[in-house]
C-alpha positions as CSV (number, residue, x, y, z in Angstrom):
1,X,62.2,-43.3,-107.5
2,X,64.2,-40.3,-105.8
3,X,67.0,-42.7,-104.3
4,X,69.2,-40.7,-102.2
5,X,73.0,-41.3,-101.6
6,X,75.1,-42.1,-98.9
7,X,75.6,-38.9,-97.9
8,X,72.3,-38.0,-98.2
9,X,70.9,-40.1,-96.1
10,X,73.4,-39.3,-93.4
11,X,72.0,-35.6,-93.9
12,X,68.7,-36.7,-93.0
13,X,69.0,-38.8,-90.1
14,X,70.7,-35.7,-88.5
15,X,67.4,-33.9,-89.5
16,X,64.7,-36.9,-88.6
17,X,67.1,-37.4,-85.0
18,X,64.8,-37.0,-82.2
19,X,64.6,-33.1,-80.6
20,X,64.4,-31.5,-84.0
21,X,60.7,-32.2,-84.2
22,X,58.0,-29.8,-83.6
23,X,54.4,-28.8,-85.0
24,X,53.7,-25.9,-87.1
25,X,51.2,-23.3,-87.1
26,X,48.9,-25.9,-89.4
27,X,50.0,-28.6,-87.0
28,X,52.1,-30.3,-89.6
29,X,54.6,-32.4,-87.8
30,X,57.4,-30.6,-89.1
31,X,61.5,-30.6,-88.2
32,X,64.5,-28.2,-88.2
33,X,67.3,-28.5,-90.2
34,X,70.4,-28.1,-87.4
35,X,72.0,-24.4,-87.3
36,X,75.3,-26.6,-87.3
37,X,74.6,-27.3,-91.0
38,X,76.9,-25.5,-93.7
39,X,75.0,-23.8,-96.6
40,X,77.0,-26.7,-98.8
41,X,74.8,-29.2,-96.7
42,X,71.6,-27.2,-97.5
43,X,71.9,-27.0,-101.2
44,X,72.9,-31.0,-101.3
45,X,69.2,-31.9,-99.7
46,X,67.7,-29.3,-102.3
47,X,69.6,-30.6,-105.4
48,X,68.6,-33.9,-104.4
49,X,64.9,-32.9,-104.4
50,X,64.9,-33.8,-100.7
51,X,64.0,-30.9,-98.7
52,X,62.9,-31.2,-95.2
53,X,59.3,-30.0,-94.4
54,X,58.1,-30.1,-98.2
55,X,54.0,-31.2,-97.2
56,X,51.6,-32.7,-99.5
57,X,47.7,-33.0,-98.4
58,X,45.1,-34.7,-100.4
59,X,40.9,-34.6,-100.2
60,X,40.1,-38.0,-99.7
61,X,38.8,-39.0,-103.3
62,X,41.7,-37.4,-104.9
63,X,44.1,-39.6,-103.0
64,X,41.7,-42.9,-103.8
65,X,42.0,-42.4,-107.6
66,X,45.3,-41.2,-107.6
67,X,46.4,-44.7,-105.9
68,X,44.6,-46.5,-108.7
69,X,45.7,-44.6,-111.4
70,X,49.5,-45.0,-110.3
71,X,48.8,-48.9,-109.9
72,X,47.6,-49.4,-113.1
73,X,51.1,-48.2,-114.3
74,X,53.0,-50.6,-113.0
75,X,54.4,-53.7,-114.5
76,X,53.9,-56.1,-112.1
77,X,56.8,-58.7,-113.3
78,X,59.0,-55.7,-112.3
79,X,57.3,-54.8,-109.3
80,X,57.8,-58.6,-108.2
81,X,61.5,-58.2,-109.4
82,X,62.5,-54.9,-107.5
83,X,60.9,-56.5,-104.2
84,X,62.9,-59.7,-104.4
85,X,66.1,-57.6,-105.1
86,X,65.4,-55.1,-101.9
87,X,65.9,-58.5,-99.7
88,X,69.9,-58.2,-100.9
89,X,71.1,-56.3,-103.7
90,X,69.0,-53.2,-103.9
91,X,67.7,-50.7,-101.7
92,X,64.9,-51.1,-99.2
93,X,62.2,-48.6,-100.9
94,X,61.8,-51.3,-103.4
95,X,60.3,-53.2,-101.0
96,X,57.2,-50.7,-101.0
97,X,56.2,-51.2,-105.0
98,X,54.7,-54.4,-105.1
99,X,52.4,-54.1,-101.9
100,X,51.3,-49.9,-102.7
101,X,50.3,-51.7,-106.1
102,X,48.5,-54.3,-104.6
103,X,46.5,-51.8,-102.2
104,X,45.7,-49.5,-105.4
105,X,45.0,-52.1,-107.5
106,X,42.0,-53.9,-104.6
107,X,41.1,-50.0,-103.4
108,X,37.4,-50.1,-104.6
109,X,35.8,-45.9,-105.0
110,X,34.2,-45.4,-101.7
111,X,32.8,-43.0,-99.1
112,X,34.9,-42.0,-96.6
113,X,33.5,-43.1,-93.2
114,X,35.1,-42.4,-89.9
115,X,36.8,-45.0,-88.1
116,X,35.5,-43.8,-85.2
117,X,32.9,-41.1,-83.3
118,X,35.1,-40.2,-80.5
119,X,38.1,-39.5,-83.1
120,X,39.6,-35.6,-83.1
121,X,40.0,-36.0,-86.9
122,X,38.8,-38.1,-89.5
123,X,40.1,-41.3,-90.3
124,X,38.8,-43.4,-93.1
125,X,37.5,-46.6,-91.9
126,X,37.9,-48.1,-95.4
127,X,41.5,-46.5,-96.3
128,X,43.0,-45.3,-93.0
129,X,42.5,-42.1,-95.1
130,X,43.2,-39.1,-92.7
131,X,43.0,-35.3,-93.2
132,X,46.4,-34.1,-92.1
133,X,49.6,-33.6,-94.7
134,X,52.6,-35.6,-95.1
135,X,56.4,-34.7,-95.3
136,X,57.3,-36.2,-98.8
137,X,60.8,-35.8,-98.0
138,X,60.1,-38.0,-94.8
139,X,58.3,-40.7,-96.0
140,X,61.4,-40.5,-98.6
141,X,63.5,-41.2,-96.4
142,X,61.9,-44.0,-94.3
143,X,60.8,-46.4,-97.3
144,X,64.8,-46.1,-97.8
145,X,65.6,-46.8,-94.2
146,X,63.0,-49.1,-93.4
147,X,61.3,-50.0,-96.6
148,X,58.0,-49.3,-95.0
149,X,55.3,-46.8,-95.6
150,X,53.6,-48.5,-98.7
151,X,50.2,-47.2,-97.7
152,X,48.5,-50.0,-95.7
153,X,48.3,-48.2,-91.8
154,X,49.6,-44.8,-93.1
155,X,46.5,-44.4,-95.5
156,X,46.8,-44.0,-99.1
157,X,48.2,-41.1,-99.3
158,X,51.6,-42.7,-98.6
159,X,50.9,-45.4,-101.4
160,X,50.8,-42.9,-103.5
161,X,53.8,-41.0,-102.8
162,X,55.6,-44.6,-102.8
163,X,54.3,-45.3,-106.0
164,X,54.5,-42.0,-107.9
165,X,57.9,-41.5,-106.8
166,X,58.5,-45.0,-108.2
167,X,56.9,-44.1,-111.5
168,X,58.4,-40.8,-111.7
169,X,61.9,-43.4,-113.0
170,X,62.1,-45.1,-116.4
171,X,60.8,-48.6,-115.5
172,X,63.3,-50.1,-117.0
173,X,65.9,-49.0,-114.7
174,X,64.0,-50.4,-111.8
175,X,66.3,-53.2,-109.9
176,X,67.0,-56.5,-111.4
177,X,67.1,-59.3,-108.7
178,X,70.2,-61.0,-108.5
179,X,70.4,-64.8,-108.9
180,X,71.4,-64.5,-104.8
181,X,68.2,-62.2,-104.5
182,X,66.1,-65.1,-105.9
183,X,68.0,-68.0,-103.9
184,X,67.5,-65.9,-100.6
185,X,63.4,-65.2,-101.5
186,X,63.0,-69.2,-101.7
187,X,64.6,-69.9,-98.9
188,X,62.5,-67.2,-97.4
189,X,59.6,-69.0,-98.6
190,X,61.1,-72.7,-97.5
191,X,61.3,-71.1,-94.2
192,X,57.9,-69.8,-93.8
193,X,56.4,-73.7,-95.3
194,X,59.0,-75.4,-92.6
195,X,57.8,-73.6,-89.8
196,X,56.6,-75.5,-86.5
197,X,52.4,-76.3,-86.8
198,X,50.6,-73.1,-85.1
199,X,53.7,-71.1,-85.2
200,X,52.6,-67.2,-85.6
201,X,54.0,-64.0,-87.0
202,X,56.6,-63.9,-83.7
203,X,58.0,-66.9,-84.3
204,X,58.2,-66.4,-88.5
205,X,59.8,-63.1,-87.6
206,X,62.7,-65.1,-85.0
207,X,63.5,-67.8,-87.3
208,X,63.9,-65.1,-90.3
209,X,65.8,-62.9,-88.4
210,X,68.2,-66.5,-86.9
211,X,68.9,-67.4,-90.6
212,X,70.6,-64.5,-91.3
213,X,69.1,-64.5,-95.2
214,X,68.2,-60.5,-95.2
215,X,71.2,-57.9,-96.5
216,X,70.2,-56.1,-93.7
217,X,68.7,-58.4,-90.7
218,X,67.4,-56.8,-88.0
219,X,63.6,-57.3,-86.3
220,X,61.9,-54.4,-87.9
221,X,63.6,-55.8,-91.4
222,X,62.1,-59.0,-90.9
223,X,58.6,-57.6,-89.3
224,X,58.5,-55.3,-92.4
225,X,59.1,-58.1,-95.1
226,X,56.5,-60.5,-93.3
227,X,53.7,-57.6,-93.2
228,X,54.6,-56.8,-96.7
229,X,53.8,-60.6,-98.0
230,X,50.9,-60.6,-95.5
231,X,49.6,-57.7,-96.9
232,X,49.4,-58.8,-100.9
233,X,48.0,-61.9,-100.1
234,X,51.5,-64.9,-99.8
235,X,50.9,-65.1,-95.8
236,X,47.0,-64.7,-95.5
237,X,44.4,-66.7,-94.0
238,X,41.0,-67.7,-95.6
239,X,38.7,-65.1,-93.7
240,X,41.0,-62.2,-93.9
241,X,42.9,-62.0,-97.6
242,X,45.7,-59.6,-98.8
243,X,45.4,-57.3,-101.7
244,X,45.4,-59.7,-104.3
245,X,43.5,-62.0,-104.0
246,X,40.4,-59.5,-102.3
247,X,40.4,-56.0,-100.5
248,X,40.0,-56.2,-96.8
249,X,39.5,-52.4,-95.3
250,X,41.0,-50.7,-92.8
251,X,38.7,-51.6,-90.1
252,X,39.2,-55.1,-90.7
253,X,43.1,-54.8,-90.9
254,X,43.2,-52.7,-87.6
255,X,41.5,-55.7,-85.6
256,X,44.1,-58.1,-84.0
257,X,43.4,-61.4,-81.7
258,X,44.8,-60.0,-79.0
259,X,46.0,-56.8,-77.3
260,X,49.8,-58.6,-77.2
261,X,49.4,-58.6,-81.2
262,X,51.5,-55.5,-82.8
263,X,51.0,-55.7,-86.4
264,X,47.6,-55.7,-88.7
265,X,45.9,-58.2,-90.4
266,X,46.3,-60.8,-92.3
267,X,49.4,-61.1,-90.5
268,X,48.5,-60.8,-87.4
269,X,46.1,-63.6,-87.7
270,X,48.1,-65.5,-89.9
271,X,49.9,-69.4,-88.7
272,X,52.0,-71.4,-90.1
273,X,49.1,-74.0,-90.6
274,X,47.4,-71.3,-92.9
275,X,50.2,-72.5,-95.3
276,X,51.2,-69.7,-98.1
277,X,49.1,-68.8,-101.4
278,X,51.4,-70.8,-103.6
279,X,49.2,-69.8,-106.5
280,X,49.8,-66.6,-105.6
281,X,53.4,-67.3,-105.4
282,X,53.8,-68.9,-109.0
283,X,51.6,-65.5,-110.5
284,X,54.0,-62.8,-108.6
285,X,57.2,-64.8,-108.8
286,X,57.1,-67.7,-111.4
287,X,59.5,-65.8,-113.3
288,X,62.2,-65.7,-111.0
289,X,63.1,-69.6,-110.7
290,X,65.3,-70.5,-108.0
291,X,69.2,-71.4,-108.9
292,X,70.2,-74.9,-108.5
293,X,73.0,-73.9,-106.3
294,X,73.8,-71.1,-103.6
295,X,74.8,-68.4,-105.9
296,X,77.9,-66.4,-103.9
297,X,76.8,-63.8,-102.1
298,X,78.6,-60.5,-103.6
299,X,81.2,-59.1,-101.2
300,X,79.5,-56.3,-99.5
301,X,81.5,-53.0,-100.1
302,X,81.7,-50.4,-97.0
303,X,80.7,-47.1,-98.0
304,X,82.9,-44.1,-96.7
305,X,81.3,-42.3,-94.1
306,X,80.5,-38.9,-95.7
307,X,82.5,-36.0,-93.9
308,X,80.8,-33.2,-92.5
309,X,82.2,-29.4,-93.6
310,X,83.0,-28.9,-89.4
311,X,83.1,-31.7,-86.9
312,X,80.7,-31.8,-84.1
313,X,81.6,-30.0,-81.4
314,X,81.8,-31.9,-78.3
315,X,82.4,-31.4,-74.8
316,X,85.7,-32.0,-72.9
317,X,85.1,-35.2,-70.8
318,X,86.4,-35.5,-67.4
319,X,87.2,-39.1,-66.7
320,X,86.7,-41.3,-63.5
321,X,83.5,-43.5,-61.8
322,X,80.4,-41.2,-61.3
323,X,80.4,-39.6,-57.7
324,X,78.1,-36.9,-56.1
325,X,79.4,-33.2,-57.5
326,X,79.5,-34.3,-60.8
327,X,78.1,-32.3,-63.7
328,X,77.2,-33.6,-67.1
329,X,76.8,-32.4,-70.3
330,X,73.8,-33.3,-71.9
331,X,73.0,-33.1,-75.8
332,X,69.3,-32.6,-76.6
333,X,69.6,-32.6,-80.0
334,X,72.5,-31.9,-82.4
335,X,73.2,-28.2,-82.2
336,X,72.0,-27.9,-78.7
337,X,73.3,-28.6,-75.3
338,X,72.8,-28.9,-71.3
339,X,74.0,-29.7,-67.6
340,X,72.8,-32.4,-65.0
341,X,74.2,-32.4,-61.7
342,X,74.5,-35.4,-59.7
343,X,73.3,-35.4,-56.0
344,X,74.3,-39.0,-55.0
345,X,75.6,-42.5,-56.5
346,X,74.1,-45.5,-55.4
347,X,74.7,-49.1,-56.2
348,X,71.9,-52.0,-56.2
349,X,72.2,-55.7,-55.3
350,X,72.4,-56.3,-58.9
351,X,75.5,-54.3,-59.2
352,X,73.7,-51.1,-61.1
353,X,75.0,-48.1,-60.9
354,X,72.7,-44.8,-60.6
355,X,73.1,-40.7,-59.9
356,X,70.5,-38.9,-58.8
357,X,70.8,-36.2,-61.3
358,X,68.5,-32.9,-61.6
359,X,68.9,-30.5,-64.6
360,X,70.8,-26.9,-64.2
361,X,69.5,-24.0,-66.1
362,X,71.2,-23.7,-69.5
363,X,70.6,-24.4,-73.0
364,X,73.7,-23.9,-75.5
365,X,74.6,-24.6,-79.2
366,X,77.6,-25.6,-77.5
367,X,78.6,-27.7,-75.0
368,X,78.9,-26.5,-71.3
369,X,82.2,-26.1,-69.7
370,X,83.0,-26.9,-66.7
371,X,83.7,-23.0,-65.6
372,X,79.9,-22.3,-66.7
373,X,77.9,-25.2,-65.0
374,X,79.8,-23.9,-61.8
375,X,77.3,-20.9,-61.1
376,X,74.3,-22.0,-62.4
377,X,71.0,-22.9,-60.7
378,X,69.1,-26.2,-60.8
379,X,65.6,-25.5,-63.8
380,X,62.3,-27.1,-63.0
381,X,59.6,-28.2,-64.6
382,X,57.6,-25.7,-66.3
383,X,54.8,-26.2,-63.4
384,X,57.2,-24.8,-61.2
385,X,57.9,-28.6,-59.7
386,X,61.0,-29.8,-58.7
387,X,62.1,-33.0,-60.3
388,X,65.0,-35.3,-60.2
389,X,65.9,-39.0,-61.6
390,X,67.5,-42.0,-60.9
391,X,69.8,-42.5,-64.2
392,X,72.4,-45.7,-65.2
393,X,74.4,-45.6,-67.8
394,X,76.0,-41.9,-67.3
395,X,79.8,-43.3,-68.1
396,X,78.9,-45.1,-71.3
397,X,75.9,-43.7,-72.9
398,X,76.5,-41.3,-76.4
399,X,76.1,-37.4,-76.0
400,X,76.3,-37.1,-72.3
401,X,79.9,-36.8,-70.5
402,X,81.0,-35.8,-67.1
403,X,82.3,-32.5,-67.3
404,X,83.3,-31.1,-63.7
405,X,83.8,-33.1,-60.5
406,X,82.9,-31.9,-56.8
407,X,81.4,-29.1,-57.5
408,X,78.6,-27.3,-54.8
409,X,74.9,-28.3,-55.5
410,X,73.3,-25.5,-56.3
411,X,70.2,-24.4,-53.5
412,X,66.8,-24.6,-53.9
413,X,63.3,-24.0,-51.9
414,X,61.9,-26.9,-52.1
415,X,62.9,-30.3,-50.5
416,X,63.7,-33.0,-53.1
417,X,60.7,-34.7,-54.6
418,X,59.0,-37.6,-52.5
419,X,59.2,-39.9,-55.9
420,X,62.0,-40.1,-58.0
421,X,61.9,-42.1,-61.1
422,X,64.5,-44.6,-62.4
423,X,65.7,-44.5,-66.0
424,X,68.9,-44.8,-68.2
425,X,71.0,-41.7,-69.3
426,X,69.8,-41.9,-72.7
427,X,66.3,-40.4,-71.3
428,X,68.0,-37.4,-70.0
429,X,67.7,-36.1,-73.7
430,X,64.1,-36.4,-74.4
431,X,62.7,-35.8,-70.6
432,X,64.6,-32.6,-71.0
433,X,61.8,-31.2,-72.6
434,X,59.4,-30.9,-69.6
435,X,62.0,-28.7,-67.9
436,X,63.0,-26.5,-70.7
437,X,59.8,-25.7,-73.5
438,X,62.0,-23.6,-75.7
439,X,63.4,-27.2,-76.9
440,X,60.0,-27.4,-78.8
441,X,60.4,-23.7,-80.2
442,X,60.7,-23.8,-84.1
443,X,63.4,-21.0,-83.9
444,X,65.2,-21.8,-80.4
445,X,69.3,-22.2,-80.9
């Protein structure tokens, strides 16, 4: 499996950040490698055979019997192992072997339907099968992050990649599980047969993410690890199966109880008085017996923070409380930058903070200064509206600082908007893009 290092991955959350996306010509959903990165930090995402915007698109049969024949590869008592070892010592893409095995294993040779008439492309109602291309390096880089991306909702194309990235490594150097892998996967288990009667996947998912078992215990970890025992078959319920014990299609799997329901079948329809498929268990996981004691859990070791070539450049903060005639610099993404100017402060009963702040007309690699935002005029939307927001959060959110204080608002020709949404600071980053278009340009900065 291409398993990238520290600093590797720190390379590509500064390319997956949001504001770097955009869609090609072939509407790929592609994004730009920062100008701010050094030709050093280039060649250490090639070397690592994880370039950005590398696309791979399969017809719809090639994809089906490319799943299966990757799934017949793998040795399913290491499969088991390397997803009991991604809940602690190992890293999260293991996660993704055992249930893309599963799916190839069940995924029958088949037609491919449309999910639906009134869809713009197609979208296998058996597979989730779609015609559009994936960014290896992307799906990379979230089965490492998230350990997602195994092929259920994503289609079988991303099974594939999970697996035959997988497979491209000697087998035998697949992940071990530690004794404390196997201590924490039973009391996963114990946890899921100990749950109150009815309890659903909400409540599995709170009690998971209370006990603190998971190296890395967060929501989406614990949403990811229940969706993933869901989908080969542990947490299933007798009408709707995982993998192995029958194939369900995508249609099936898309269908939820309830509108309030997030994730796909069996989980989402799964309760605790569905019980687990403890057959199931002892064929996946009879090998890895549980320890008659709590093994110690290994001292986690910090990695360093990898060091970028240049520092980021950032702007120079004016302190104090926000007031009317401030400016702020806002960064849109990492190698660009912009203003907001703040009309009025205003305080609710609830002791919240807001500006009404309205974007000025600049974009820069670097951040503004307080001598440039002084001349500038307020941009618009690209309609040719006005439009300003309520914002909290301006002295304390990440990547946008005060700048200049009483400075002139800028004049304009048309009265301030009638409506004026409320939002926090963070949203002046992404909103920026109805105001300024080049933000979606390939090329722009």
């Amino acid at each position: 499996m291409i398993h990238a290092a520290a600093d590797i991955l720190a390379l590509l959350k500064r390319v997956y950040a949001t504001g770097n996306s955009y869609f090609d010509e072939q509407r790929n959903y592609c994004h730009r490698i920062p100008d701010t990165f050094t030709a050093a930090e280039r060649q250490a995402l090639a070397d690592a055979g994880l370039l950005p915007n590398t696309f791979v698109s399969m017809p719809h049969d090639e994809a089906i019997a490319r799943l299966q024949s990757a799934a017949a590869a793998v040795d399913l008592q290491r499969a088991a192992g390397a997803f009991v070892a991604s809940l602690g010592s190992a890293g999260l893409q293991w996660l993704t072997v055992l249930p893309a095995t599963a799916l190839g294993l069940a995924m029958p040779a088949h037609t491919a339907l449309p999910m639906s008439s009134h869809a713009t492309g197609i979208t296998c109602r058996i597979c989730f099968h779609s015609d559009g291309s994936e960014d290896r390096t992307m799906r990379s880089y979230f089965r490492q992050l998230q350990g997602a991306g195994w092929g259920s909702s994503e289609g079988p194309l991303a099974g594939v990649l999970a697996l035959e990235d997988s497979l491209g490594s000697d087998s035998a150097a697949w992940p071990q599980p530690t004794d404390r892998d196997i201590w924490v996967f039973h009391q996963v288990l114990d946890l899921l047969r100990g749950l109150p009667p009815d309890a659903r996947y909400s409540k599995a998912r709170s009690a998971l993410k209370d006990a603190k078992l998971l190296a890395s215990n967060n929501q989406y970890r614990c949403e990811t690890l229940l969706e993933a025992l869901a989908l080969i078959g542990v947490m299933a319920t007798a009408e709707r199966p995982g993998m192995f014990t029958q194939f369900t299609s995508a249609v099936d799997r898309d269908q939820r109880p309830n509108t309030r329901v997030e994730v796909p079948g069996p989980l989402a329809w799964w309760r605790s008085s569905d019980g687990l498929n403890e057959a199931l268990v002892t064929r996946l996981f009879g090998h890895l017996r549980r320890p008659a004691s709590e093994p110690v859990a290994l001292k986690a070791v910090k990695a360093a923070r990898p060091k970028t070539a240049a520092p980021p450049a950032r702007p120079k903060a004016v302190g104090g409380p926000v007031a009317a005639g401030d400016v702020y610099a806002v960064r849109y993404r990492e190698d660009l930058w912009g203003a907001a100017y703040c009309h009025e402060v205003c305080t609710d009963a609830r002791g919240i903070t807001r500006g009404r702040m309205e974007y000025l007309d600049i974009v820069s690699p670097t951040p503004p200064t307080a001598e440039q935002v002084q001349r500038l005029n307020f941009r618009d939307r690209t309609d040719g509206k006005r439009w300003e927001g309520w914002f909290a959060g301006l002295d304390k959110t990440p990547g946008v600082k005060r700048i200049a204080a009483q400075v002139a608002a800028p004049a304009h020709d048309q009265p301030v908007p009638e409506r004026i949404p409320f939002g926090q600071a963070k949203e002046l980053t992404h909103l920026a893009s109805w105001n300024f278009p080049e933000l979606q340009e390939k090329g722009f900065g």
